[in-house]
N, CA, C and O atoms as a Tinker XYZ file with bonds, in Angstrom:
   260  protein
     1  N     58.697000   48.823000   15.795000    73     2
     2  CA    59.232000   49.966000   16.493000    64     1     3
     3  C     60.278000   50.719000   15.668000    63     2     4     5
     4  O     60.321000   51.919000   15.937000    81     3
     5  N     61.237000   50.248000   14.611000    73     3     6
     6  CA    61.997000   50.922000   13.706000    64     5     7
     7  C     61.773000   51.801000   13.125000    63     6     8     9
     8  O     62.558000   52.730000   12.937000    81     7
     9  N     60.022000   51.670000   12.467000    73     7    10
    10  CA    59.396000   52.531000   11.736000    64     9    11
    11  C     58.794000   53.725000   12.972000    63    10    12    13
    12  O     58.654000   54.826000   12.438000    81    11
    13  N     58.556000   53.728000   13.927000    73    11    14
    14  CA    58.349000   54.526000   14.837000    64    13    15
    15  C     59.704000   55.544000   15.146000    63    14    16    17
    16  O     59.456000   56.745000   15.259000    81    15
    17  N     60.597000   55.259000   15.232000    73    15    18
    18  CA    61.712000   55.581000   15.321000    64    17    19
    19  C     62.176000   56.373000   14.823000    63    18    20    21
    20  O     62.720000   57.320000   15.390000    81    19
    21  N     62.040000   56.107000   12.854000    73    19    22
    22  CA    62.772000   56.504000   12.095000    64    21    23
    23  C     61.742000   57.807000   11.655000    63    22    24    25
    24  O     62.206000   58.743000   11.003000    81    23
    25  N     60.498000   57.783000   12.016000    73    23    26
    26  CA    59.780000   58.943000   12.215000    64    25    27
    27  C     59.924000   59.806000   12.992000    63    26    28    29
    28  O     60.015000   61.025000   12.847000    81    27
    29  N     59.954000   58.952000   14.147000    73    27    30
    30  CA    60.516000   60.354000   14.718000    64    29    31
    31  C     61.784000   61.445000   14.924000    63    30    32    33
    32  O     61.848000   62.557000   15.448000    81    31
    33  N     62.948000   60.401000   14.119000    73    31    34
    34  CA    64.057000   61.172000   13.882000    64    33    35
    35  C     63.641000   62.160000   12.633000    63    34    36    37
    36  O     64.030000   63.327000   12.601000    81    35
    37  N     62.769000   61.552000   11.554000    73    35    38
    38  CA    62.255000   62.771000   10.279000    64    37    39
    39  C     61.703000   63.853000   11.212000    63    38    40    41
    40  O     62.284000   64.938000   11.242000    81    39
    41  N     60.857000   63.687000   11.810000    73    39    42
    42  CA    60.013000   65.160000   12.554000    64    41    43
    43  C     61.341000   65.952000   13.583000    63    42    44    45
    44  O     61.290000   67.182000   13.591000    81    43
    45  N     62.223000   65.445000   14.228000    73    43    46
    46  CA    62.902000   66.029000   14.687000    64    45    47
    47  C     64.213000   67.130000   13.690000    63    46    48    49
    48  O     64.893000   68.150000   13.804000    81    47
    49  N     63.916000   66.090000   12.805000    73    47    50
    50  CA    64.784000   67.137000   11.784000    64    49    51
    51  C     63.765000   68.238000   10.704000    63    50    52    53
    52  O     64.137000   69.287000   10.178000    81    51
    53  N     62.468000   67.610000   10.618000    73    51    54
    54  CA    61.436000   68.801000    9.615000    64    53    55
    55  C     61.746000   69.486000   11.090000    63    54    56    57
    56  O     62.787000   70.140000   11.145000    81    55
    57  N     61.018000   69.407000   12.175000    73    55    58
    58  CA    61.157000   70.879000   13.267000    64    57    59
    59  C     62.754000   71.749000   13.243000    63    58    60    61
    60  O     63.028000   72.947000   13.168000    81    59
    61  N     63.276000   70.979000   13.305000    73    59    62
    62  CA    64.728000   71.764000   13.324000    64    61    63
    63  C     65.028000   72.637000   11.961000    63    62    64    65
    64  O     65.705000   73.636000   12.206000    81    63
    65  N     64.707000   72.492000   10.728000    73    63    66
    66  CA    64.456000   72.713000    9.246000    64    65    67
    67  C     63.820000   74.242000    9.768000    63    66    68    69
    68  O     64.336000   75.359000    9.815000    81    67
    69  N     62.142000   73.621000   10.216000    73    67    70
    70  CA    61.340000   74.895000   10.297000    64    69    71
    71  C     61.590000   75.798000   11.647000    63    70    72    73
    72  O     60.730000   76.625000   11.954000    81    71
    73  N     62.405000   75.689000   12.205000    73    71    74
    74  CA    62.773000   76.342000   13.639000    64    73    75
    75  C     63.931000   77.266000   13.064000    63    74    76    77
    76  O     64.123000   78.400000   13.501000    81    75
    77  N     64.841000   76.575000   11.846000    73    75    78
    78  CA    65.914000   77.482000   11.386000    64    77    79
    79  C     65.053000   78.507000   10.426000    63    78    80    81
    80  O     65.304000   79.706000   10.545000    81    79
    81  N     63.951000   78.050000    9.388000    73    79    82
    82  CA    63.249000   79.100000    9.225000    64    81    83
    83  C     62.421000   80.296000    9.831000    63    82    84    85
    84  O     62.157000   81.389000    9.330000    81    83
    85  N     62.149000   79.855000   10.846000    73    83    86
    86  CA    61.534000   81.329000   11.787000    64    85    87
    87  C     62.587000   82.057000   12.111000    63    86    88    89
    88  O     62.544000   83.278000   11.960000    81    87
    89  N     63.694000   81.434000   12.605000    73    87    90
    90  CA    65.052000   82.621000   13.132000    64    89    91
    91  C     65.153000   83.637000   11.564000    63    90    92    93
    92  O     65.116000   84.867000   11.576000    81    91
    93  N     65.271000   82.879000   10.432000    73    91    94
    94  CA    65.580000   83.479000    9.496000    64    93    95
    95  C     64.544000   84.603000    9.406000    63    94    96    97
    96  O     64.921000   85.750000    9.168000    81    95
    97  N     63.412000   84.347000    9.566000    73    95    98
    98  CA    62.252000   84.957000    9.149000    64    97    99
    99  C     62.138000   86.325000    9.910000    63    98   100   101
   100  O     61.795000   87.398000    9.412000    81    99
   101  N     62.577000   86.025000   11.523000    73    99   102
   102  CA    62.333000   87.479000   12.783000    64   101   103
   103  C     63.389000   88.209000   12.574000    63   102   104   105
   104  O     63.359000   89.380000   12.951000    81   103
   105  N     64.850000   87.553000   11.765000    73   103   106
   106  CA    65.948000   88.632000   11.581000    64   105   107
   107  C     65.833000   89.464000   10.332000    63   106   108   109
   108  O     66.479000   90.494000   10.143000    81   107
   109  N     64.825000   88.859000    9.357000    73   107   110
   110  CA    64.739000   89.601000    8.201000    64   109   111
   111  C     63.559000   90.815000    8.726000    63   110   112   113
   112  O     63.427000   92.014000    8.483000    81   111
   113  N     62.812000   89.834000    9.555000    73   111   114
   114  CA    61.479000   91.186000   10.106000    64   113   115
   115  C     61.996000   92.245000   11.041000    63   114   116   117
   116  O     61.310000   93.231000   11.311000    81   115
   117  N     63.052000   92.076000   11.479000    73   115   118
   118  CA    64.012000   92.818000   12.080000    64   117   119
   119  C     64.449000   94.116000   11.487000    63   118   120   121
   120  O     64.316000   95.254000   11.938000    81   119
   121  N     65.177000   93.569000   10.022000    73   119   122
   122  CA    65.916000   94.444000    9.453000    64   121   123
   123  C     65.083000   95.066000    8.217000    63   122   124   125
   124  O     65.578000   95.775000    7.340000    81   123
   125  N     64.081000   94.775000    8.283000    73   123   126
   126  CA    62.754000   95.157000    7.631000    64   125   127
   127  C     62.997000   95.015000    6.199000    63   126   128   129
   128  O     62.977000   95.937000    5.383000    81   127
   129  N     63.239000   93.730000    5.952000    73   127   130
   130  CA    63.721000   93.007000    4.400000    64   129   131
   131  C     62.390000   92.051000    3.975000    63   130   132   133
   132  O     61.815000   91.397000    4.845000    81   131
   133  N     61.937000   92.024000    2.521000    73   131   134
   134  CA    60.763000   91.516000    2.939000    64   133   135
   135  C     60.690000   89.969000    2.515000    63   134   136   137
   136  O     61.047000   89.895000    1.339000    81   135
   137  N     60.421000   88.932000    2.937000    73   135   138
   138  CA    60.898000   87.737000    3.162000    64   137   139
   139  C     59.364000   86.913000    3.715000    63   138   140   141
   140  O     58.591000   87.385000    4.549000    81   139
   141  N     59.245000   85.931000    3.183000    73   139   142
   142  CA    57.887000   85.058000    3.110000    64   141   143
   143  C     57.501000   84.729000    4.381000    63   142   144   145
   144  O     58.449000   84.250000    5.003000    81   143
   145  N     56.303000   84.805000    5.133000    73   143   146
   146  CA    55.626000   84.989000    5.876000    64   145   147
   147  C     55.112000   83.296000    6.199000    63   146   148   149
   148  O     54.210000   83.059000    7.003000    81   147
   149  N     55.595000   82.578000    5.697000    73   147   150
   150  CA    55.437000   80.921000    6.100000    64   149   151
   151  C     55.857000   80.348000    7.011000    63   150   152   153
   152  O     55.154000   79.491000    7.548000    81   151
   153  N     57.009000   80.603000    7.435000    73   151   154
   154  CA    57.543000   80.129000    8.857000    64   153   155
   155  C     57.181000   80.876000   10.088000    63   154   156   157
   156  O     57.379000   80.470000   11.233000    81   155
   157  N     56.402000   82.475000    9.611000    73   155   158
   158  CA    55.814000   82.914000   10.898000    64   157   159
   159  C     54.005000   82.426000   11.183000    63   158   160   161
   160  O     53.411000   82.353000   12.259000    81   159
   161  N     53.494000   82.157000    9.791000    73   159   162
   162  CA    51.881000   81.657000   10.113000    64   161   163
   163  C     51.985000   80.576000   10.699000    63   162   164   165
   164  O     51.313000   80.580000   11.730000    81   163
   165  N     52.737000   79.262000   10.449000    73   163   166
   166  CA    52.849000   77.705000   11.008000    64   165   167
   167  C     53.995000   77.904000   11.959000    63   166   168   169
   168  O     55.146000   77.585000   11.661000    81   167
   169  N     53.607000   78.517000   13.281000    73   167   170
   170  CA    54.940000   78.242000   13.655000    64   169   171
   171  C     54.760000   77.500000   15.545000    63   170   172   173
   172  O     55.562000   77.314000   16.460000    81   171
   173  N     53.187000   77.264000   15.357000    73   171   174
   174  CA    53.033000   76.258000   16.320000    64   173   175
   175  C     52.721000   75.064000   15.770000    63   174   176   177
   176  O     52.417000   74.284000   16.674000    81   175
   177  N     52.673000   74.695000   14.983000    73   175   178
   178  CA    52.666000   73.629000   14.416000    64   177   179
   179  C     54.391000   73.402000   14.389000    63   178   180   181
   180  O     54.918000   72.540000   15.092000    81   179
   181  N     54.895000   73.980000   13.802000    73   179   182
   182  CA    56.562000   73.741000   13.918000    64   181   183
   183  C     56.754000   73.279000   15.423000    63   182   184   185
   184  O     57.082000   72.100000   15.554000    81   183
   185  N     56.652000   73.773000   16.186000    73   183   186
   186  CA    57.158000   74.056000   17.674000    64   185   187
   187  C     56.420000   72.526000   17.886000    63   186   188   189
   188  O     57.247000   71.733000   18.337000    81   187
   189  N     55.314000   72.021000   17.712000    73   187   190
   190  CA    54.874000   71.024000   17.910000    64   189   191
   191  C     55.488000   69.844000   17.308000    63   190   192   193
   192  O     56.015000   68.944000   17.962000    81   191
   193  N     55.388000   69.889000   15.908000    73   191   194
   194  CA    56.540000   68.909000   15.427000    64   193   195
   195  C     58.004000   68.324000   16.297000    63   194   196   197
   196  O     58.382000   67.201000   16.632000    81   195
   197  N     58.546000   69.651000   16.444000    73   195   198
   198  CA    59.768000   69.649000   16.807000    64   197   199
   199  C     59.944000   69.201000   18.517000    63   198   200   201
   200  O     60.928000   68.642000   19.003000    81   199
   201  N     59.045000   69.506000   19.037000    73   199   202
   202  CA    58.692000   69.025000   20.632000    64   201   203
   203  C     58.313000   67.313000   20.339000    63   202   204   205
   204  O     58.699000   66.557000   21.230000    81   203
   205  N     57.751000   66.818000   19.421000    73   203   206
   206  CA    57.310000   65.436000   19.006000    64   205   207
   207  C     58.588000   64.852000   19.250000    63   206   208   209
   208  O     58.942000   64.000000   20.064000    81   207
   209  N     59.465000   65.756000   18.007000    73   207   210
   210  CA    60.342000   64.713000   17.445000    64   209   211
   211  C     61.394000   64.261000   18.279000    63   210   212   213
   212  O     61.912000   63.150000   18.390000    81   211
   213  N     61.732000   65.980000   19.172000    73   211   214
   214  CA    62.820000   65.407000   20.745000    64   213   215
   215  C     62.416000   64.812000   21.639000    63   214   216   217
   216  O     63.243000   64.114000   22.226000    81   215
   217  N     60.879000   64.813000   22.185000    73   215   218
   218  CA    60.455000   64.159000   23.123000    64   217   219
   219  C     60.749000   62.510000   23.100000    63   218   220   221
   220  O     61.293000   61.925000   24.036000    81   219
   221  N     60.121000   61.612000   21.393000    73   219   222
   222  CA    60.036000   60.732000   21.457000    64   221   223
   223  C     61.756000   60.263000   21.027000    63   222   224   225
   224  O     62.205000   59.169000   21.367000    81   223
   225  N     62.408000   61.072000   20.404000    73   223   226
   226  CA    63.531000   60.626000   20.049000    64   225   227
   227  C     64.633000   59.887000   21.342000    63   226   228   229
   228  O     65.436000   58.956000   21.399000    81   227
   229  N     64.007000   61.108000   22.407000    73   227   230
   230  CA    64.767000   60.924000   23.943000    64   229   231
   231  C     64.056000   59.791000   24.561000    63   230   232   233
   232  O     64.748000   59.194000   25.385000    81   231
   233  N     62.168000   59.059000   24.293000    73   231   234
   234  CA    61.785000   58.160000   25.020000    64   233   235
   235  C     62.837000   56.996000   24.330000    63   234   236   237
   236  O     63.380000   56.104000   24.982000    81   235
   237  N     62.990000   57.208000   22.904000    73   235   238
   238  CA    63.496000   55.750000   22.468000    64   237   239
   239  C     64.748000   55.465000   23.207000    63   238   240   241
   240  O     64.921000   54.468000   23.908000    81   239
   241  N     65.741000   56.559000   22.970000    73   239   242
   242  CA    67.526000   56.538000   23.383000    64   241   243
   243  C     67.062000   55.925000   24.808000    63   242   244   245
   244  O     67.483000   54.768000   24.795000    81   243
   245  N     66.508000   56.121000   25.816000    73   243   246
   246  CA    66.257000   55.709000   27.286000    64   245   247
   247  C     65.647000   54.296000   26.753000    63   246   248   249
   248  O     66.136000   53.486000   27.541000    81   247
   249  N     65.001000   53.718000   26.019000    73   247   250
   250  CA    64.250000   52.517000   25.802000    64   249   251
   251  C     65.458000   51.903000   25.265000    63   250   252   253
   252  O     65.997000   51.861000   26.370000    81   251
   253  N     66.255000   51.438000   24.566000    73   251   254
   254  CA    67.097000   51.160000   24.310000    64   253   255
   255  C     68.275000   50.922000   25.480000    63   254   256   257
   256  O     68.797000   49.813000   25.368000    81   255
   257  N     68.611000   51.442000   26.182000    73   255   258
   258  CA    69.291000   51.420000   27.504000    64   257   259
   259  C     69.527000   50.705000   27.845000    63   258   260
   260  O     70.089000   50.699000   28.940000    81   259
């Protein structure tokens, strides 16, 4: 279960990584600066990651209890 764990704290932090890249990405598309288009093609996959990584991060903290 450690190794379960410690994965899912990595995915909670790659989503948080790529979640700070899309903000970056809609304020540059904002100000019409032109800025790489990677964090807007994958960005349900991000959202998915990042839903992984809090979901299971929160089953463990309650399993632990």
């Amino acid at each position: 279960m450690k190794w379960l764990e410690k994965l899912l704290n990595w995915m909670l932090v790659i989503g948080l990584l790529l979640l700070a890249g899309r903000i970056i990405t809609a304020v540059c598309m904002f100000f019409n600066v032109s800025f790489t288009s990677f964090f807007k093609d994958y960005s349900i996959i991000s959202i998915i990651i990042l839903l992984i990584g809090l979901l299971g991060t929160q089953v463990m903290k309650t399993n632990k209890q």
